[in-house]
ROVEX-193701 format. One record per atom (N, C-alpha, C): residue number from 1; atom name; x, y, z. Coordinates in nm, 4 decimals, padded with zeros to 6 digits. Example, Ala and Ser with C-alpha at 12.3 -4.5 7.8 and 13.67 -1.06 7.14 Angstrom:
2
+-----+----+----------+----------+----------+
|   k |  a |       xx |       yy |       zz |
+-----+----+----------+----------+----------+
|   1 |  N |  01.3190 | -00.5690 |  00.7800 |
|   1 | CA |  01.2300 | -00.4500 |  00.7800 |
|   1 |  C |  01.3200 | -00.3300 |  00.7800 |
|   2 |  N |  01.2850 | -00.2250 |  00.7080 |
|   2 | CA |  01.3670 | -00.1060 |  00.7140 |
|   2 |  C |  01.2900 |  00.0030 |  00.7870 |
+-----+----+----------+----------+----------+
***
This chain:
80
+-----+----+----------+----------+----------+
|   k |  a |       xx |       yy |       zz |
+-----+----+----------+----------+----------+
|   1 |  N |  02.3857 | -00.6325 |  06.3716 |
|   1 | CA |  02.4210 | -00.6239 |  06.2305 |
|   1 |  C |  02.3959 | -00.7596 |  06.1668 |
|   2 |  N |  02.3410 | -00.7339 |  06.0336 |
|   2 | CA |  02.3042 | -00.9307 |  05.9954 |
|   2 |  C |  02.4358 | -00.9426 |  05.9059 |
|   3 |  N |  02.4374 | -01.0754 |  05.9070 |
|   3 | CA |  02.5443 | -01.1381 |  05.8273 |
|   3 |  C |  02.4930 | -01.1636 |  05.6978 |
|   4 |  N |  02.4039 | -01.1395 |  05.6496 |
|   4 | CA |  02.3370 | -01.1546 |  05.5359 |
|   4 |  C |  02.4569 | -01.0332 |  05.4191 |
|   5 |  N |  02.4773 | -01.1290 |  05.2701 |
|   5 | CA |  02.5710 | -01.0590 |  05.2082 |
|   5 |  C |  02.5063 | -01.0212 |  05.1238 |
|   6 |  N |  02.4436 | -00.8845 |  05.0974 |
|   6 | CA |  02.4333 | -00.7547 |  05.0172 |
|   6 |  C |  02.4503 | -00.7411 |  04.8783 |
|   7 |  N |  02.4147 | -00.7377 |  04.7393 |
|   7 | CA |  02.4535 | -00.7010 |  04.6601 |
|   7 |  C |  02.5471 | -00.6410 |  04.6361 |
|   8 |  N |  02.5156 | -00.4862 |  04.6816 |
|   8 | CA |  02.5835 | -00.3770 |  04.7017 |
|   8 |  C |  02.6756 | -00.2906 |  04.8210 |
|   9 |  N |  02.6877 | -00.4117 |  04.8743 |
|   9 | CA |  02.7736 | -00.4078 |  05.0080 |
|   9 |  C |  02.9045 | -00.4257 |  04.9538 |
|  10 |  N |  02.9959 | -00.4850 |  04.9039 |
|  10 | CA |  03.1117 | -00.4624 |  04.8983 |
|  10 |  C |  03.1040 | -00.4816 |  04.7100 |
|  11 |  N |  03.0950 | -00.3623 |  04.6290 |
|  11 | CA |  03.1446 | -00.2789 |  04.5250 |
|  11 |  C |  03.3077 | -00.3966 |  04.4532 |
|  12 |  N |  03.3023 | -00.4267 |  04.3853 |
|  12 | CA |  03.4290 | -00.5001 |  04.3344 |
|  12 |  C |  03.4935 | -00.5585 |  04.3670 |
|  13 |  N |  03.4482 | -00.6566 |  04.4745 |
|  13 | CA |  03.5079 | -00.7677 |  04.5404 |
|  13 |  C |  03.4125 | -00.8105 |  04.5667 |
|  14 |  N |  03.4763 | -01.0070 |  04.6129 |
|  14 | CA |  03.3632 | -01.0935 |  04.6531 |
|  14 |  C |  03.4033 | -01.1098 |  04.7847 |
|  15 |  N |  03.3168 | -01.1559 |  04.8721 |
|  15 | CA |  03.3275 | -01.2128 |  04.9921 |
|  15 |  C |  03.4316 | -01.3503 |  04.9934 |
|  16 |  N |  03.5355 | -01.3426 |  05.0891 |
|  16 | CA |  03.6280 | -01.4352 |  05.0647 |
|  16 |  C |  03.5821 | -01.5773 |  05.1031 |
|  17 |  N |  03.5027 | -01.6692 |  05.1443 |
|  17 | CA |  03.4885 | -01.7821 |  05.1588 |
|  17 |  C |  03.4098 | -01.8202 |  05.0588 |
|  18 |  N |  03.4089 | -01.9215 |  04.9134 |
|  18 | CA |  03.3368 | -02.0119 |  04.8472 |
|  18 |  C |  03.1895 | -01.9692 |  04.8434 |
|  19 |  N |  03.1417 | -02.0482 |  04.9828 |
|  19 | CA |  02.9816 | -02.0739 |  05.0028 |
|  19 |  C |  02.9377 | -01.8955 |  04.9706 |
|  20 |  N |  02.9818 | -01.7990 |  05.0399 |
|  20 | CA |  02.9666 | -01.6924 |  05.0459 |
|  20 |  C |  02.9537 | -01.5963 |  04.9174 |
|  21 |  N |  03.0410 | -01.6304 |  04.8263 |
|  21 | CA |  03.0623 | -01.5803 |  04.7202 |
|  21 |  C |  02.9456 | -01.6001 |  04.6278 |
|  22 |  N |  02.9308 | -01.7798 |  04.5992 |
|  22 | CA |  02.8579 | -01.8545 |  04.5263 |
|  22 |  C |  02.6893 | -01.7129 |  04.6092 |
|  23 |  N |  02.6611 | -01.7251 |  04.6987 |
|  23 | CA |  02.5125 | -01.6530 |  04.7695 |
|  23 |  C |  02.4912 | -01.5018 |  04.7017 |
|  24 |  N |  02.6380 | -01.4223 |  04.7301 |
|  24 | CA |  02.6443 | -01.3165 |  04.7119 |
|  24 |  C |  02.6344 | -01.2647 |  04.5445 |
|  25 |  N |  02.6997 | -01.3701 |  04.4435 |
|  25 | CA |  02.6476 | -01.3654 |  04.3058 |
|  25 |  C |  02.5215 | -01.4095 |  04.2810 |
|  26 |  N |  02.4255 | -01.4817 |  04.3102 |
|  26 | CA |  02.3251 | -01.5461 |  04.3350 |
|  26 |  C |  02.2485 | -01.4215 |  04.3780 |
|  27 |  N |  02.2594 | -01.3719 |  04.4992 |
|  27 | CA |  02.1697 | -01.2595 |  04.5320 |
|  27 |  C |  02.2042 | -01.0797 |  04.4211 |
|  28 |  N |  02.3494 | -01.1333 |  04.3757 |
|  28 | CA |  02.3795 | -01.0347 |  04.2392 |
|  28 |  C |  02.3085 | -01.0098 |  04.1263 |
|  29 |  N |  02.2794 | -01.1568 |  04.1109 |
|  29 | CA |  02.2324 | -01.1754 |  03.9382 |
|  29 |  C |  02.0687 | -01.1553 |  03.9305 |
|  30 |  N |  02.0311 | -01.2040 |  04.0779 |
|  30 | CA |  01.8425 | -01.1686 |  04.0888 |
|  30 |  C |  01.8539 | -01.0361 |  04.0986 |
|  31 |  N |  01.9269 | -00.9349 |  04.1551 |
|  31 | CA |  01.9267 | -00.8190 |  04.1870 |
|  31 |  C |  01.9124 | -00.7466 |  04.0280 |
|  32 |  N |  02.0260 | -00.8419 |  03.9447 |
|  32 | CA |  02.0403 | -00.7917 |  03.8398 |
|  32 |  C |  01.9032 | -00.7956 |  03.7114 |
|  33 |  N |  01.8368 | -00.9439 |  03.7557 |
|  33 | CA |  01.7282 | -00.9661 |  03.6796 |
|  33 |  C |  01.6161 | -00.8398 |  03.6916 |
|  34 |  N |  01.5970 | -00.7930 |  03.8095 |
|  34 | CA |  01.4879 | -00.7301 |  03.8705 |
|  34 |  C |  01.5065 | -00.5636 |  03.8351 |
|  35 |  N |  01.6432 | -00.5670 |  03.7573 |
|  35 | CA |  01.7112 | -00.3928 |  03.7596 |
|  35 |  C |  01.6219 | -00.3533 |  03.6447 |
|  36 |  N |  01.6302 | -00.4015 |  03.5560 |
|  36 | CA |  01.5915 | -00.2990 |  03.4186 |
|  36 |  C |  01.6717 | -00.2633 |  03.3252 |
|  37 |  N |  01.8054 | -00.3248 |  03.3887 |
|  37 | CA |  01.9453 | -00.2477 |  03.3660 |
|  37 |  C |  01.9878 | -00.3294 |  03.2204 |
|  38 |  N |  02.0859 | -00.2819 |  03.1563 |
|  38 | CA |  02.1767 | -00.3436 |  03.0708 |
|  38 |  C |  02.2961 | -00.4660 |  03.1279 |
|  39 |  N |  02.3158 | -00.5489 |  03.1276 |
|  39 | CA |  02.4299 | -00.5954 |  03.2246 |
|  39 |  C |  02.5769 | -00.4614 |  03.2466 |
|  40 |  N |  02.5902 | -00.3995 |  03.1182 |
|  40 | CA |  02.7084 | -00.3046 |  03.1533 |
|  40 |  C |  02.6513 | -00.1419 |  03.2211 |
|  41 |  N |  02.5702 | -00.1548 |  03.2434 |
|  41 | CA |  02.4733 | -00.0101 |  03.3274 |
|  41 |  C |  02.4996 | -00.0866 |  03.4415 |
|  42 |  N |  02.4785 | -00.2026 |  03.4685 |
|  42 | CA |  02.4530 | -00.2635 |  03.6123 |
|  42 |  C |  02.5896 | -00.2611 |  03.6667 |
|  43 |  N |  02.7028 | -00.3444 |  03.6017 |
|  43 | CA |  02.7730 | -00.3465 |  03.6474 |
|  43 |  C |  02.8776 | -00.2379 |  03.6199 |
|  44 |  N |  02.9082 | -00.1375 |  03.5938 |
|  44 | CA |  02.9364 |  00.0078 |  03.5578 |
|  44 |  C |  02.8516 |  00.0408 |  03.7205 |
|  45 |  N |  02.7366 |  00.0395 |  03.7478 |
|  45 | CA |  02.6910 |  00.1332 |  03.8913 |
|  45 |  C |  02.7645 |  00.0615 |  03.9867 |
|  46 |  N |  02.7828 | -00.0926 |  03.9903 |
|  46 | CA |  02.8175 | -00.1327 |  04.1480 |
|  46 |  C |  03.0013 | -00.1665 |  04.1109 |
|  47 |  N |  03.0819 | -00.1119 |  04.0050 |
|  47 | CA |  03.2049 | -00.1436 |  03.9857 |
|  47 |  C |  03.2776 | -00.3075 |  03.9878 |
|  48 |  N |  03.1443 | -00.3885 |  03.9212 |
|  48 | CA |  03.1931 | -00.4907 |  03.8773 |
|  48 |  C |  03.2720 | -00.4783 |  03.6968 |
|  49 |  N |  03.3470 | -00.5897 |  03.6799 |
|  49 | CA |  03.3655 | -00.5866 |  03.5754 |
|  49 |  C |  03.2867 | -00.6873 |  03.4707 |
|  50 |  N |  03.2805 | -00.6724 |  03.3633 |
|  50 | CA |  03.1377 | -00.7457 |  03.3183 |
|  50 |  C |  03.1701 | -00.8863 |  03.2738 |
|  51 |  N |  03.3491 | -00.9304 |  03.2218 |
|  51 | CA |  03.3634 | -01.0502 |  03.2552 |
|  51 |  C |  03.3188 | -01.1146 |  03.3399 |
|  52 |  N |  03.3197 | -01.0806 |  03.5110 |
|  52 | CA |  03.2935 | -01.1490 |  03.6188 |
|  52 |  C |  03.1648 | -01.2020 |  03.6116 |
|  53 |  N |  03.0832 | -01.0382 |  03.5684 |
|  53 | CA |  02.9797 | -01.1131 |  03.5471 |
|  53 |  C |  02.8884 | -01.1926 |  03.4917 |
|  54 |  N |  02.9602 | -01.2306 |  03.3531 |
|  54 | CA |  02.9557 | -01.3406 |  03.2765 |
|  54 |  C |  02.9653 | -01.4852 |  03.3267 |
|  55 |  N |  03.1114 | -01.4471 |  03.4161 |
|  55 | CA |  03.1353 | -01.5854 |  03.4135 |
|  55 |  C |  03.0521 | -01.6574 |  03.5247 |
|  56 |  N |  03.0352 | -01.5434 |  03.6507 |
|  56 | CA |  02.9391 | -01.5945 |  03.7507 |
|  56 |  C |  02.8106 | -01.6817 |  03.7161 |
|  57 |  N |  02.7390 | -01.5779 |  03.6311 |
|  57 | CA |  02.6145 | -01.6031 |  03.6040 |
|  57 |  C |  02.5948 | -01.7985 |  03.4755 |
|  58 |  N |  02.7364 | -01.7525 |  03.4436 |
|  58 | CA |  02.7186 | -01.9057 |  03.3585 |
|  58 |  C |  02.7589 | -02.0267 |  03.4884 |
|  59 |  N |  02.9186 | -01.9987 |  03.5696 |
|  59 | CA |  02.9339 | -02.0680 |  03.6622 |
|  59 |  C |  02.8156 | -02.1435 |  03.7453 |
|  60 |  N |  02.7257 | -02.0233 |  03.7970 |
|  60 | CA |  02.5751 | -02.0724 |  03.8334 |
|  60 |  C |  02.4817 | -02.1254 |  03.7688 |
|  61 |  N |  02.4740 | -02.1473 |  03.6497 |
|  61 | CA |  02.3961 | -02.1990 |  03.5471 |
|  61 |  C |  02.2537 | -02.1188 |  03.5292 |
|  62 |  N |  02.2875 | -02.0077 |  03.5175 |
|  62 | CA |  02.1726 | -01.8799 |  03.5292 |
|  62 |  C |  02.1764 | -01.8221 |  03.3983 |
|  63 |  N |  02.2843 | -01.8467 |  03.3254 |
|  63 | CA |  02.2749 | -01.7942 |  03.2107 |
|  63 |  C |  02.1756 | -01.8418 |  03.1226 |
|  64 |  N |  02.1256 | -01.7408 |  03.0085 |
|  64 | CA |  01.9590 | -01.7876 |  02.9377 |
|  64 |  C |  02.0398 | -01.7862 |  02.8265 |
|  65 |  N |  02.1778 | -01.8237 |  02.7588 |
|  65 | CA |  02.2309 | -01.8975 |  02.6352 |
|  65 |  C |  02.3137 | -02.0547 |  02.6906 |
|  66 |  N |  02.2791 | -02.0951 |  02.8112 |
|  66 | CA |  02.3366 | -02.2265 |  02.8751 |
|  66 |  C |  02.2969 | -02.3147 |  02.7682 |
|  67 |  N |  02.3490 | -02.3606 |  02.6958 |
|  67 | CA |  02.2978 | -02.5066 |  02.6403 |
|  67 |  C |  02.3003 | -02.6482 |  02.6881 |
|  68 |  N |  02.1876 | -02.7290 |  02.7063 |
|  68 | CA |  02.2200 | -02.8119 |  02.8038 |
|  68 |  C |  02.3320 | -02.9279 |  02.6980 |
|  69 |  N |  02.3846 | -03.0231 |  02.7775 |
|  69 | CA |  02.4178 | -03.1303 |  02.7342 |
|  69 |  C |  02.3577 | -03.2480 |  02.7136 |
|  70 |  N |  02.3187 | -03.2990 |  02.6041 |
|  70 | CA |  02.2227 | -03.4480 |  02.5748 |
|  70 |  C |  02.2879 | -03.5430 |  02.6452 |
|  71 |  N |  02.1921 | -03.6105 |  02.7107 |
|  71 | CA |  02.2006 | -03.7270 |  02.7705 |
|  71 |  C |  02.2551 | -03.8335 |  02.7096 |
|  72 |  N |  02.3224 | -03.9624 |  02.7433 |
|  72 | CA |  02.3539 | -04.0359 |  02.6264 |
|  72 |  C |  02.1976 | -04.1070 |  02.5948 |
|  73 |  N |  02.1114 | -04.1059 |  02.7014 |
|  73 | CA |  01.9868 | -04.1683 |  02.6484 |
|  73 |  C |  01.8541 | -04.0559 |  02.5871 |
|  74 |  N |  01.9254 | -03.9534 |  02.5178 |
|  74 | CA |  01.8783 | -03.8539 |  02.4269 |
|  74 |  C |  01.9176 | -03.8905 |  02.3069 |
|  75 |  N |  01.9664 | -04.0112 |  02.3020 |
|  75 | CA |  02.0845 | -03.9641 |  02.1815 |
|  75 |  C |  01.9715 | -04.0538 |  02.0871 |
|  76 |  N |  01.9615 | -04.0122 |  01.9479 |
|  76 | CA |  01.8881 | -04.0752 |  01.8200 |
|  76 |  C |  01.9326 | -04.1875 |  01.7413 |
|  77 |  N |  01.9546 | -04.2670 |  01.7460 |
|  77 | CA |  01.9918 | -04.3639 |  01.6597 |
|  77 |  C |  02.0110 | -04.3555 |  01.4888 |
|  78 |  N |  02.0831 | -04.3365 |  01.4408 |
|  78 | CA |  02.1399 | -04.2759 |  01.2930 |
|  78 |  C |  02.1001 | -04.4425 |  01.2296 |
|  79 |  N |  01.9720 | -04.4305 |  01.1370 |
|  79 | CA |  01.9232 | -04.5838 |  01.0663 |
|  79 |  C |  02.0141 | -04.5622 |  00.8967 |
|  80 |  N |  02.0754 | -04.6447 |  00.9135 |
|  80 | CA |  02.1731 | -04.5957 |  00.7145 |
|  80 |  C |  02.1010 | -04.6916 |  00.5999 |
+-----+----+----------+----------+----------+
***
C-alpha cells in the first residue's frame, strides 16, 4: 500500500501531521486546477467545505488574487 496522500482519500478531513496536510492540499488544489470544476462543484463532490478551501489555497500562496507585498526597495520616492 503507498503512503502517498490522495486527494480523495480521506473526504473532509486532513491528514493529522503538518508536513502531510500542507502535501495533501497541495496535491488538492492541482487536482482542483486540472477539474474544470467550480471551486463549490469541487468541493461539494469530495465534502470539503469551501472556507477550507480558501484558506488552504491562500495559506499556500496558490491563490491567483495573492497580492504580493512591495519590497522596501520597491518603494518610489514621493519628489514635493
Amino acid at each position: 500500500m503507498s503512503d502517498a496522500v490522495t486527494p480523495s482519500a480521506t473526504p473532509n478531513s486532513d491528514p493529522p501531521r503538518p508536513a502531510d496536510r500542507a502535501r495533501f492540499w497541495r496535491d488538492t488544489l492541482t487536482a482542483f486546477a486540472t477539474s474544470g470544476q467550480t471551486v463549490r462543484a469541487f468541493c461539494r463532490a469530495r465534502g470539503f467545505h469551501e472556507k477550507r478551501f480558501y484558506t488552504w489555497r491562500r495559506d499556500l500562496g496558490l491563490s491567483p488574487v495573492a497580492r504580493p507585498t512591495p519590497a522596501a526597495s520597491d518603494a518610489v520616492p514621493i519628489r514635493g
